[in-house]
N, C-alpha and C positions, 0 to 999 in steps of 0.2 A: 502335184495337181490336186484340187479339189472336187467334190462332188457334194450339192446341197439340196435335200425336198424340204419344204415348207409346206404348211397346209392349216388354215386359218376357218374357224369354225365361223361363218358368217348365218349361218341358219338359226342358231341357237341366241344369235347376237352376243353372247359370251366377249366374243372377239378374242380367245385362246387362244394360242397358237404353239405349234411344232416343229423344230427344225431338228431333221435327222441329216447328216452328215460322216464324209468318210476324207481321208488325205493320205495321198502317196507319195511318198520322196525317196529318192535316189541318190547317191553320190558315190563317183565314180571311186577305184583304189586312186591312192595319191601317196607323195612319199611324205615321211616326218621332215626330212630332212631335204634337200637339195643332193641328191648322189653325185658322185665323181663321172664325166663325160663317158671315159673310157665302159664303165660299168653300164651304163644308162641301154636300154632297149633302140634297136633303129626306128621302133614301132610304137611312137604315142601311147595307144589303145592297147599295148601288151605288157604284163610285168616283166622286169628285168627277172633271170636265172641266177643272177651272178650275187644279186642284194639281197642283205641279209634281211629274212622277211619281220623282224620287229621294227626295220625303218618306214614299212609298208601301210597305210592306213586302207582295210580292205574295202572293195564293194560293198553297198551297202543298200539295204532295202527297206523302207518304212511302211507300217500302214496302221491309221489312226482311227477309230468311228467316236462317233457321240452325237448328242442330242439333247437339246433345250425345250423346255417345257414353260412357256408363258402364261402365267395368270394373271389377266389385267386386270379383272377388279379385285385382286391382293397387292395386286403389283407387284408380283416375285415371281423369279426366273429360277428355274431348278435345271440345273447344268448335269450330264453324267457321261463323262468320257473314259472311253479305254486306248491307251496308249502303248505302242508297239502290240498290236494285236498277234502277230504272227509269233511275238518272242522272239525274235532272231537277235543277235548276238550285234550290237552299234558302239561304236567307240567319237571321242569328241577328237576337238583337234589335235592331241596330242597322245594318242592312244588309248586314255584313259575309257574302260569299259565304261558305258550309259547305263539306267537301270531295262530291267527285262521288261516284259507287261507288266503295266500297273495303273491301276484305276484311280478315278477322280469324281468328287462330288460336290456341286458348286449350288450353293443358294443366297440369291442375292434380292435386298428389299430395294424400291426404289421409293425416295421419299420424293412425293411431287405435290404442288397448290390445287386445293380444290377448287 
């Protein structure tokens, strides 16, 4: 899910503007593999006791903030995100560990016709 404030300096006429922003993601445990019937939970929403848990790709909990900074008459966007804020431990599709928090700094010109 997302969450976005913007807020655009019309007073000043600048026409600057700010978007601060956050995002949340979830993904459920799920297997690496496909387990054997016999092994498998009767219970969708429950992990099996029986499987060995590096077939298991865990629970998982995301949350991202940042915020862009517009300057119209430079015409440059100054980007500055934090990712995995919380530091919690994310793996990709095949268990391979994500990095932990870590920051990003993005500036970008736009060339346009006068």
């Amino acid at each position: 899910s997302n969450v976005s404030l913007s807020y655009s300096d019309m007073l000043r006429k600048s026409r600057d503007k700010i978007n601060i922003y956050t995002t949340y993601g979830m993904t459920e445990h799920y297997y690496l593999e496909s387990p054997p019937t016999a092994m498998q939970s009767s219970n969708i929403f429950e992990k099996s006791k029986k499987i060995n848990s590096d077939l298991i790709i865990p629970t998982q909990h995301v949350i991202d903030v940042g915020s862009t900074y517009t300057f119209q008459k430079l015409h440059l966007d100054v980007n500055a995100e934090i990712n995995n804020l919380l530091d919690k431990k994310l793996y990709d599709r095949f268990r391979v560990q994500k990095p932990g928090r870590n920051f990003r700094i993005k500036v970008s010109y736009r060339f346009t016709k006068q």
